[in-house]
N, C-alpha and C positions, 0 to 999 in steps of 0.2 A: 457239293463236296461233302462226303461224311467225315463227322465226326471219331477221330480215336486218340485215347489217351496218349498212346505214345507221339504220336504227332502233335498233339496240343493244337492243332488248324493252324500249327506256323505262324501263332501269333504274336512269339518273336518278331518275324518277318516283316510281320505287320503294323507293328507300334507307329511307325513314321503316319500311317495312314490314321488308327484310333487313337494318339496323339493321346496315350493313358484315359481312364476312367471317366477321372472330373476333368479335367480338359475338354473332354466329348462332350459330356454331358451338361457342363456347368460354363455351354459359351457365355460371356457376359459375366458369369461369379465374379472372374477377378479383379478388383479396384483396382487401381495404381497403388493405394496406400499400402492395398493390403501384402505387395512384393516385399515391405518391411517387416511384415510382423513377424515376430517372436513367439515362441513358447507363454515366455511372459506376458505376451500382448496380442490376446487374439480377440478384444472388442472389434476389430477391422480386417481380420482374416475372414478369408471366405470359409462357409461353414457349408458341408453334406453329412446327409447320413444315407447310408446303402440298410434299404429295408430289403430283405430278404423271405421268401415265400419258404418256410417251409413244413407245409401240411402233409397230409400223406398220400395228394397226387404228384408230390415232386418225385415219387420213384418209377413215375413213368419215366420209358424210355424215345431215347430217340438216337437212332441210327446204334440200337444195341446198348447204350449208356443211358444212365439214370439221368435225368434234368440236373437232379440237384448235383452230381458229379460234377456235369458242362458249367452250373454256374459254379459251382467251388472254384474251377480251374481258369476258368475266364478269370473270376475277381481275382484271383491269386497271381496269376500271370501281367495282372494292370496293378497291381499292386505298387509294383517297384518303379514305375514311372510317373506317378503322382507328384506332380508339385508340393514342393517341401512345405510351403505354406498354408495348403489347404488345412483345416481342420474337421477330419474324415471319423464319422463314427458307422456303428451296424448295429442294426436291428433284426431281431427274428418272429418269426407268428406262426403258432402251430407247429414245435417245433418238440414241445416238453410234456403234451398232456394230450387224449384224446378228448372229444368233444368241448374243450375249453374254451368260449369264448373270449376268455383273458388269459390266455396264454400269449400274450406280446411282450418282448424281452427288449432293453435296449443292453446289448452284449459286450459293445465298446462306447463310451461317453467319445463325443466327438474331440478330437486331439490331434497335434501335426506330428509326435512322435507316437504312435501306435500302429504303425504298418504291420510290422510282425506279430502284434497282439489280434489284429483285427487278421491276416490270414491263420492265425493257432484255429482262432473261435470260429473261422466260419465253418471247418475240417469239425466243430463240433455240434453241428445242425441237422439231427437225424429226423427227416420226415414222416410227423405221427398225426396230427391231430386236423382239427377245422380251419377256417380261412378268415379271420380277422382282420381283415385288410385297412379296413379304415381305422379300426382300432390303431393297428402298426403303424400308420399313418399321422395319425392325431399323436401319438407319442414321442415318434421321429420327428414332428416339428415340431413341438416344446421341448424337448432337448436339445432342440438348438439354440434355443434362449432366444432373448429380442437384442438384438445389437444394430450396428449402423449398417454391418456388412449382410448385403443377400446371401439367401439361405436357401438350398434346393434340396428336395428329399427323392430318392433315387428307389423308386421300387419296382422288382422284377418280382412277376406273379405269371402261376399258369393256370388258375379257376374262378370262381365267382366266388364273390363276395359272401360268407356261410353264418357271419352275426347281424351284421348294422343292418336294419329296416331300410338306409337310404344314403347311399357311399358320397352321394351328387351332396345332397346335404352337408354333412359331417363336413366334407370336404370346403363347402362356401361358407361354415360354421368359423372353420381354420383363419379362411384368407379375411375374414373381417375383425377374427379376434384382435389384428393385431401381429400377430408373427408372421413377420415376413417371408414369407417363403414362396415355394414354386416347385410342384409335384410334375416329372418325368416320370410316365409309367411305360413300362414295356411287358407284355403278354406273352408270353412265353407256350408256343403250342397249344394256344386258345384258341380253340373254335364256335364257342359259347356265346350266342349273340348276348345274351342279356351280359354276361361277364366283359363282353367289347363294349358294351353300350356302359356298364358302371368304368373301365378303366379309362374311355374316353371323357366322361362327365368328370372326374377327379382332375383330372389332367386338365381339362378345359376351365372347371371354376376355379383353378389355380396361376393359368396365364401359362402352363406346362406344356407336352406335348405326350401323344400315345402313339406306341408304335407296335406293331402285333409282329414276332416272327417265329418261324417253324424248326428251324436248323440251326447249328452251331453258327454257319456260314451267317444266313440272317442274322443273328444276334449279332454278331462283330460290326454286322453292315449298319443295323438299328443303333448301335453306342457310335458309331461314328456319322449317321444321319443328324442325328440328334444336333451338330455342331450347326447352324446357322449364319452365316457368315451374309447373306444378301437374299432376300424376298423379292420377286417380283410377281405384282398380280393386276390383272385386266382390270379397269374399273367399272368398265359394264358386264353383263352376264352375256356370255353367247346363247342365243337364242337357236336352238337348233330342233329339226323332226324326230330326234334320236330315241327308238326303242333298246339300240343296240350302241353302244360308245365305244368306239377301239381307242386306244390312245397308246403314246410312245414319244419318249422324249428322243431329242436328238441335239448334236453340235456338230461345227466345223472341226474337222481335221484333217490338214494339209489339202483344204479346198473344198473338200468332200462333205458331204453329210455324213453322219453314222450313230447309228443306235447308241443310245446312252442308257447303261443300265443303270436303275434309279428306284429307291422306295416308293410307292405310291399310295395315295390315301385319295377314298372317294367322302365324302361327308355329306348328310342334308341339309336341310334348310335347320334343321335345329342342332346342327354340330355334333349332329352322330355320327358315326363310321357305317359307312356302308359298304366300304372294301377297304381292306390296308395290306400291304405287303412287298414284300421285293418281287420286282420283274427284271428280267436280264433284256427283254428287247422287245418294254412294251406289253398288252394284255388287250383284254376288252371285260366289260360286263355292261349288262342286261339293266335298265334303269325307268322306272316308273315315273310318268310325269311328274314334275316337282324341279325347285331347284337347288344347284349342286356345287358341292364346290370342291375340285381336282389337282391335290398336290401331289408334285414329283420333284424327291430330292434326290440332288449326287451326292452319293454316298463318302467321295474321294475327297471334296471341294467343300461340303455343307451346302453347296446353290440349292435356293429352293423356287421352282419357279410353279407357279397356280392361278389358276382360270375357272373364274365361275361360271354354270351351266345351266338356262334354263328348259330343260327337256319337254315337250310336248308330249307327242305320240307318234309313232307308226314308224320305219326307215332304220338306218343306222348312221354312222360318221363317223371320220374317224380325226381325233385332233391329235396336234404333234405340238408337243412344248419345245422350246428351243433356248439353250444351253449357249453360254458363252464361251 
């Protein structure tokens, strides 16, 4: 599906499915207690901040539109269905200065009434400068403060990391200071191994998750991945001859088997990404001795179901996950 403003990817249409922003994103945020908090009283409200990329490759395009257009209008459009209770802030990087390594802004303190403050400012993010990302990062969880309630920080980026010596760092710097939190990264038209390899390591020394996609269509499918609802995984590794690994999820319906289009993510032995993306009906890729480990989520449900691989050499296989 391309991307065009005047259709917005009907994602109206679609809310029932990405179930707003931090809903998506923040499965697990919400306490019971936190259904009561107040303005007055957000020690127990669940806390986000949406860190925001904006250097000066966000005016790449895609499908004829700037990046930073699609995310302005995505967050705008999830805006109005956020639970009243969350308290939502935004952050930006690279956004006000060229070559500024601290050019990181926190542009809304996180609050449950700021909807409309926080879509004014994001309409005010013109992409100019470098990619501070762990900076934006490290800032967006201390401004969420230490409270009882979890805290997850929400950043969409589409290049590598252009300050910190070492994002994997900084980032395990975070999760042991003390603030609680939990980095969701999503990559936005990254095809940059080493930039998949640092958004992965963020994401991973934070107990988060990464998700890489290319389209409008992808991103909607990625904020709604994201939701978790049930894991299931082998406890042994399949042992297979595999130079070559097809795979493809599938479930029953009305008897039948049938393809299930699903996010998928290949990882290694040390929790890199070695392929991540949307498939509509299944993939393959090419895979070097070692072992691996293969998740595919529905996108509709949150199922995520994953099997580890350990590959030899020589042949191919093809495995099918199976969907309830």
């Amino acid at each position: 599906m391309s991307y065009r403003l005047s259709h917005r990817f009907n994602l109206r249409k679609m809310r029932h499915g990405l179930c707003g922003l931090a809903a998506c994103l923040l499965s697990g945020l919400v306490a019971p207690q936190a259904l009561a908090a107040t303005s007055a009283d957000l020690s127990n409200a669940p806390r986000a901040m949406l860190v925001v990329d904006g250097s000066n490759s966000m005016w790449g395009q895609i499908d004829g539109t700037a990046k930073i257009t699609i995310a302005r209008d995505v967050i705008r459009d999830l805006l109005d269905d956020l639970p009243a209770d969350i308290a939502l802030g935004l952050t930006a990087y690279g956004h006000r200065n060229t070559g500024d390594c601290h050019d990181v802004e926190v542009m809304v303190d996180p609050g449950q009434g700021n909807r409309a403050t926080i879509a004014e400012q994001i309409g005010s993010i013109k992409p100019t400068g470098k990619t501070p990302m762990a900076e934006a990062v490290r800032l967006a969880a201390q401004s969420l403060g230490n409270s009882r309630a979890p805290a997850t920080v929400i950043l969409v980026s589409d290049g590598v990391e252009t300050c910190a010596p070492d994002v994997c760092a900084i980032a395990a710097e975070l999760e042991r200071s003390g603030v609680d939190f939990t980095a969701h990264v999503i990559g936005f038209d990254v095809h940059d191994g080493e930039a998949q390899n640092q958004f992965a390591c963020m994401a991973r020394a934070t107990g988060g998750r990464y998700l890489s996609v290319d389209t409008a269509e992808e991103l909607s499918s990625a904020l709604i991945a994201t939701t978790q609802f049930t894991t299931t995984e082998t406890s042994l590794p399949l042992i297979t001859q595999s130079g070559r690994l097809y795979f493809v999820a599938s479930h029953k319906m009305r008897g039948k088997l049938q393809n299930l289009p699903a996010h998928w993510q290949v990882e290694d032995q040390t929790g890199n990404p070695v392929m991540t993306g949307f498939h509509n009906a299944g993939g393959h890729i090419d895979l070097k001795p070692g072992t691996y480990r293969l998740t595919a989520t529905d996108t509709e449900s949150g199922h995520t179901e994953t099997r580890r691989i350990q590959v030899t050499n020589g042949g191919s296989m093809q495995i099918t996950l199976m969907f309830p």
